[in-house]
N, C-alpha and C positions, 0 to 999 in steps of 0.2 A: 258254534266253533268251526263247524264244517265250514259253513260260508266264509269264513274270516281265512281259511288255510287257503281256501280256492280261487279267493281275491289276493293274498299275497303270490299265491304261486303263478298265478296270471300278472304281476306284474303289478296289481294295486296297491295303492296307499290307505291303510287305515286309516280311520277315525280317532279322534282321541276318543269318544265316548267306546269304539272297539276294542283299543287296546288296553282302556283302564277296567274294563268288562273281564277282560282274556286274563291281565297279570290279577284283579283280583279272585278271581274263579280259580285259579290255577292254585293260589297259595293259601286258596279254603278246600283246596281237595276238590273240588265241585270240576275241574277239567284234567284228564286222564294224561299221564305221561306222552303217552303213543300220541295225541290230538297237538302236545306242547312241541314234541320231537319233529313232528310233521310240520308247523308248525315254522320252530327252528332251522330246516331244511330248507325251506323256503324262502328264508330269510337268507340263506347263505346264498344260495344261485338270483335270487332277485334284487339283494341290499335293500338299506330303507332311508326315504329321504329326513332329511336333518329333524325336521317337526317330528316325526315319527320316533325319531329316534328321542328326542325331547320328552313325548308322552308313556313313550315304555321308559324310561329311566325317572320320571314323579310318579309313573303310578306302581314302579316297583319301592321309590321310597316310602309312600301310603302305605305299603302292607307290615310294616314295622312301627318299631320307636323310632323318634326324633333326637338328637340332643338340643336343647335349648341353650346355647350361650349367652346368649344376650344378658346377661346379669356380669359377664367381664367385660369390664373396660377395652375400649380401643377394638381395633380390628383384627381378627382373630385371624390365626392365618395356619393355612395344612399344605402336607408335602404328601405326594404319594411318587411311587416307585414300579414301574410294573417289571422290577425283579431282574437279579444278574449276579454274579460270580461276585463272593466276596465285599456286598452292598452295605458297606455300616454308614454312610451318610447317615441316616437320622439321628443315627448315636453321638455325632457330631454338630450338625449342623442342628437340631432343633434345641440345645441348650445357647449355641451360639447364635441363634438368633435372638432365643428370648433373653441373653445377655444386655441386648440392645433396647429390653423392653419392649416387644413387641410379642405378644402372648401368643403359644403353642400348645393348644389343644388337640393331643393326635392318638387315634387310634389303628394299633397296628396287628398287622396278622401272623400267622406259624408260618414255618416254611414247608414245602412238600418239594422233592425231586432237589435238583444242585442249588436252589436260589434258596438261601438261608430267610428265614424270618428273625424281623426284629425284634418280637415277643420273646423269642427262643434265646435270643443271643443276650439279652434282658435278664431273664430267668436264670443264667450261669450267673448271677449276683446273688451273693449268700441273700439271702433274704426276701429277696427284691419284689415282690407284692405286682403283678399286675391285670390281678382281677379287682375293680373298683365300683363300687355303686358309681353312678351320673352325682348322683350332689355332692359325694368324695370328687371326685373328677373334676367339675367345678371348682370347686371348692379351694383344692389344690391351684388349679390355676389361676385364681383371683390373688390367691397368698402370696408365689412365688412366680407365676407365671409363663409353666411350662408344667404338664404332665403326658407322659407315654402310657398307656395302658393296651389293654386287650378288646378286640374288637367282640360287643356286647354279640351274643344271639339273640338280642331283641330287636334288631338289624336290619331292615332289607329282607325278610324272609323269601320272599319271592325268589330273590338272586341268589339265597343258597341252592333252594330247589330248581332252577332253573340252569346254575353253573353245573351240579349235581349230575341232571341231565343232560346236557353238553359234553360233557368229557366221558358220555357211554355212548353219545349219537354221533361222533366226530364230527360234532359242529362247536367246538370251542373256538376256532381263528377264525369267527367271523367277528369284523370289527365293529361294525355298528353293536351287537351283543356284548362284544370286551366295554368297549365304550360305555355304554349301559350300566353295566358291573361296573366298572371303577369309580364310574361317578354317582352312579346310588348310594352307593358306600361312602364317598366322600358327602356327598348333599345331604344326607343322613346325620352325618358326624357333626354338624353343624358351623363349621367352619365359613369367616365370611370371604376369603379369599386361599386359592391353591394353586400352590405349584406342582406341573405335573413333570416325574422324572423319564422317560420316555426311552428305555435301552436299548440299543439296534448293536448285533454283534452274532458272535455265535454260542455265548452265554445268556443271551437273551431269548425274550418269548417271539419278538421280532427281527430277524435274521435280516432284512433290507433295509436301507435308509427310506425306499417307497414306501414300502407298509406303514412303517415306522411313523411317515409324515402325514401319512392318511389318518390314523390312528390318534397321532396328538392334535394335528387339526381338525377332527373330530370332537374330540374330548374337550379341545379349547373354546369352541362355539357353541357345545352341548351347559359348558361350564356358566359362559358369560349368556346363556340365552334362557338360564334360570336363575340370572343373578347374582352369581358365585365371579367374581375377576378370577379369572384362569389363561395362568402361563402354563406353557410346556417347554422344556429342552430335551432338546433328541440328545441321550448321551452314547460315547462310545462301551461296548462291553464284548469286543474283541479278546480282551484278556481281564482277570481277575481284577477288582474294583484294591488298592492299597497290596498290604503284604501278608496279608493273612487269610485262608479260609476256614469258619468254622465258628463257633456261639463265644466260648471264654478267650479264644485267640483274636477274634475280635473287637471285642470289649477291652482287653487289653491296648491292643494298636488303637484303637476310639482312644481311650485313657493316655497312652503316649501325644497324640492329637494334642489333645484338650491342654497335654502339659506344655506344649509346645514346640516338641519333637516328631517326629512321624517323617514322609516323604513330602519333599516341596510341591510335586505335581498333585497329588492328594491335596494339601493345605489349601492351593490355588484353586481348584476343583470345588472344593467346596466352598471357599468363600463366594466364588462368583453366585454358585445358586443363592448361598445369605445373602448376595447384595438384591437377586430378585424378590425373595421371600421379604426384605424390607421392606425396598418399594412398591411390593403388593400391601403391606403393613402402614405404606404411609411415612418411612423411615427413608432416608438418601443416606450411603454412606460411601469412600471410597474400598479399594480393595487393601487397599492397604492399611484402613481404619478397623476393616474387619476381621483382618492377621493377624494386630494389635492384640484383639480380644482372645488368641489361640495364645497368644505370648506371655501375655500378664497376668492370664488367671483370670480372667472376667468370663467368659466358659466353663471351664472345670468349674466355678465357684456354683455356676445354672446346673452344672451334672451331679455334682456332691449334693444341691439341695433337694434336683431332684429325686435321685438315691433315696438319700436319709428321708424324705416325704415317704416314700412308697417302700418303707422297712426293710431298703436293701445296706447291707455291710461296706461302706465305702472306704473303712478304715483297711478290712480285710481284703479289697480290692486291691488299694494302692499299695496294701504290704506282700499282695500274693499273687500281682496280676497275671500270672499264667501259672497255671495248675501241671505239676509235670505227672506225664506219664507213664505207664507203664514199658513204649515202647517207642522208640523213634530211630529214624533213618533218614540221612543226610546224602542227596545225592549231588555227583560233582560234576559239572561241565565236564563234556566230553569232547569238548574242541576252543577254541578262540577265536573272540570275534562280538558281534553283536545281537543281541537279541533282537528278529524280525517278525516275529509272532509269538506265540502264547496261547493258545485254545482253551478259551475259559470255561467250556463245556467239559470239556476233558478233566480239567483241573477239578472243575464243579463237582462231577462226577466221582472223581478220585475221593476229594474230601468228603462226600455223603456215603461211599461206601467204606471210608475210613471210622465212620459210625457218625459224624457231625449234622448231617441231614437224615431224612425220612423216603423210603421209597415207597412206601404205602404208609397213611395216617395214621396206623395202630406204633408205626416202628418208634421205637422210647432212642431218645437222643443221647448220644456221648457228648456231654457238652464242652469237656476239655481236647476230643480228638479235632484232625482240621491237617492245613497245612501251611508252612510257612512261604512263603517268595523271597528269597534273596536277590533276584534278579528280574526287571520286567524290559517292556519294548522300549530299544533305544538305547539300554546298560549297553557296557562295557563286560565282554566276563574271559576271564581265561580259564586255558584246559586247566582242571584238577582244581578247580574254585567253584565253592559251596554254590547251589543253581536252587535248589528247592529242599522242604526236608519236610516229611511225612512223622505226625504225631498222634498214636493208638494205643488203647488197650485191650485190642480185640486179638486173641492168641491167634484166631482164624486169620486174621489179614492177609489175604495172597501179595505181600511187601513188595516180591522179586517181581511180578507181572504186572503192577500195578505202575513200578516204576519204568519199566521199558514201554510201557502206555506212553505216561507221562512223557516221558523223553520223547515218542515220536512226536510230543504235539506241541514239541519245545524245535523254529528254525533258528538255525544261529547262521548269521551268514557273515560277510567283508564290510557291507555296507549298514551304515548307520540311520536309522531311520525317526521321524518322532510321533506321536498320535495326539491328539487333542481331545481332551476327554468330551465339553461342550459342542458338538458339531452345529448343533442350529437351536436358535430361539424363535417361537411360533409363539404370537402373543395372540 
C-alpha cells in the first residue's frame, strides 16, 4: 500500500490489478484508514485518468451485492440526482416514465444536511414500505413496472467506508471519487441505462457550471465505458427545485403534479428529462405526448400502484395530502416588483432547521415541517403579497430570525428575468 500512495502522489497511474488489490483490502479491514486517507489525498492534488477511474468504480462494485435484473423485460432504466433544494423529481418522473411502459427499477437514499432524500419524503406515506428483499423488488417491477425502495447495505461496501472517510479527511469534492460513488451505486443497482441529474447552483454539491461539466462528463464516459448508456443534464439549483421544501410538503406538490396541477415550469422540467429517460428505454415521444400522461391520469395511476404495492395509504394521501401543523408563519413581500434570485441554500437550510432535514444522521425527521414558495425567479409579486410560509412544530423555532435570513436571500428588483432549469445535455 505504501508503494501504491507513492506512485499516485508522484503522479502515477495504477494498475487495475492495484487498485482492485487496494478497494478489496480496504473493505476486508486488511488496509488502515490512515493508508486509504493518504491515499485519498493523493488523488485530490494528482486526479486520475478515465481507465482508472473505471477500475476503482468495478472493483468497489465487487465488494458488495449486485442486483440482477435481467428477469425484467425490456430495458431497464435509472435516474440519479446528485441532490438540491426541494428535489422531488423522482416522485414524478419515475411513475411517469413507467407509464410509458418502460420499467423503473431505482434505489434511493436519506437525506443528510438541506438536500432532502427520496427515501424520507417516501416514508411520510402512511404505510409506505421501503425496506424490500431483491426478489420483492423484482418482483414488483415485473408486475407493475416501477418500484422505489431503499438503498440495500449489501451495497458497494467499499463506498460506504470510503465516502465515510472522506468527509473526515476533506477529500470529499474530489470528482474522480464523487464519480466513483455515484456510479458504483448506480452499476450496482443493476440498471441497463441512466440518467444522470447533475445540479449546479448554490443549492447544490456543485456550485460552477465548470465543475459541474467535469463531473457529468466524467460520470457519462465512466457509465458508457462499463456498459451502462449514460446521459447527464446539468440542472439549474440556484433556487428551490417546485414550491415546496420538506418530505409530506413534497409528496403532496409530487401528488398535485401527477393530478395535473402543479407549476408549468416544473411540468415542462420534468417531462423533458422523461423524454431522455425514454429514449434511453428505447421509447420516442413528444413533449407534449409526455404532459398528456400528467393530465389524464396515466402517472398518478403508476403512483397509486406503486403506493398500494409497497403498503403505502394512497387513499389517506389524496384525502390528507398535507398534514397541518402545529405552527406556521406567512411572510409578505416587502416591496414590488420581481423576483431576481432565491438562495436555495438558504431556503434549504431554513427548512432542515425547521425540523424537515438532518444535520447529523442520528437527527429523527419532522416529516410534516418544510416550507411553502409562493413566489420564485421571474414571478410577479407585490408589496404585502404572501412571498414564503414557514411550517413547524418545533416550540423552539427561532421563527423571527429565521425569517429576516430568509428575506435577505430573497432580491426583488424592476427587472424581470427567466432561468431554465435544463442548461446542458452531455450524452
Amino acid at each position: 500500500m505504501v508503494d501504491i500512495i507513492q506512485k499516485k502522489r508522484d503522479n502515477g497511474v495504477l494498475t487495475k490489478s492495484e487498485t482492485t488489490w487496494m478497494i478489496e483490502g480496504y473493505a476486508k479491514g486488511e488496509i488502515p484508514d490512515y493508508q486509504m486517507a493518504a491515499w485519498a489525498m493523493a488523488v485530490y492534488f494528482q486526479g486520475m485518468e478515465m481507465q482508472e477511474i473505471a477500475d476503482l468504480t468495478m472493483a468497489m462494485v465487487e465488494t458488495g451485492h449486485q442486483i440482477d435484473l435481467s428477469s425484467i423485460p425490456g430495458i431497464k432504466v435509472d435516474k440519479h440526482s446528485t441532490g438540491g433544494v426541494g428535489d422531488k423529481v423522482t416522485l414524478i418522473l419515475a411513475p411517469l416514465v413507467a407509464s410509458f411502459g418502460v420499467p423503473v427499477a431505482k434505489m434511493s437514499g436519506r437525506g443528510l444536511g438541506h438536500t432532502g432524500g427520496t427515501i424520507d419524503k417516501l416514508e411520510s406515506i402512511h404505510g409506505y414500505q421501503v425496506e424490500r428483499t431483491q426478489a420483492a423488488f423484482v418482483s414488483q417491477v415485473k408486475e407493475i413496472g416501477i418500484s422505489v425502495i431503499g438503498q440495500s447495505d449489501e451495497l458497494v461496501k467499499a463506498d460506504k467506508l470510503l465516502y465515510a472517510l472522506r468527509d473526515v479527511t476533506a477529500t470529499v469534492d474530489i470528482i474522480p471519487l464523487i464519480a466513483s460513488s455515484i456510479m458504483s451505486k448506480k452499476i450496482a443497482a443493476g440498471s441497463d441505462a441512466i440518467l444522470l441529474d447533475v445540479t449546479v447552483g448554490t443549492g447544490a454539491f456543485m456550485k460552477n457550471i465548470a465543475d459541474a461539466r467535469v463531473l457529468a462528463k466524467t460520470m457519462v464516459e465512466l457509465g458508457n465505458a462499463v456498459g451502462r448508456k449514460t446521459v447527464a443534464v446539468i440542472t439549474d439549483m440556484r433556487q428551490p427545485l417546485g414550491e415546496t421544501i420538506g418530505n409530506r410538503l413534497e409528496i403532496a406538490e409530487s401528488l398535485s403534479v401527477l393530478q395535473g396541477g402543479g407549476r408549468d415550469d416544473l411540468k415542462v422540467f420534468i417531462a423533458e428529462l422523461a423524454q431522455i429517460m425514454l429514449s434511453l428505454g428505447g421509447v420516442t415521444k413528444t413533449i407534449d405526448e409526455i404532459l398528456a400522461h400528467l393530465s389524464n391520469g396515466a402517472a398518478l395511476e403508476k403512483f397509486k400502484e406503486m403506493i398500494q404495492s409497497q403498503d403505502g395509504d394512497f387513499d389517506e394521501l389524496v384525502a390528507h395530502p398535507i398534514h397541518p401543523t402545529a405552527f406556521s408563519k406567512t411572510v409578505l413581500s416587502p416591496k414590488t416588483g420581481y423576483i431576481k434570485s432565491f438562495d436555495a441554500l438558504v431556503a434549504g437550510h431554513l427548512a432542515m432547521r425547521a425540523g424537515a432535514g438532518r444535520s447529523v444522521k442520528s437527527d429523527v425527521l419532522d416529516l410534516d415541517a418544510g416550507v411553502r414558495l409562493f413566489k420564485k425567479i421571474g414571478d410577479q409579486v407585490s408589496e404585502g403579497e404572501p412571498l414564503f410560509e414557514i411550517v413547524y412544530n418545533k416550540a423552539s423555532f427561532d421563527v423571527t430570525t429565521e425569517i429576516n435570513v430568509m428575506l435577505g436571500a430573497i432580491e426583488i428588483t424592476e427587472e424581470k428575468i427567466s432561468i431554465k432549469e435544463i442548461v446542458e445535455i452531455i450524452k
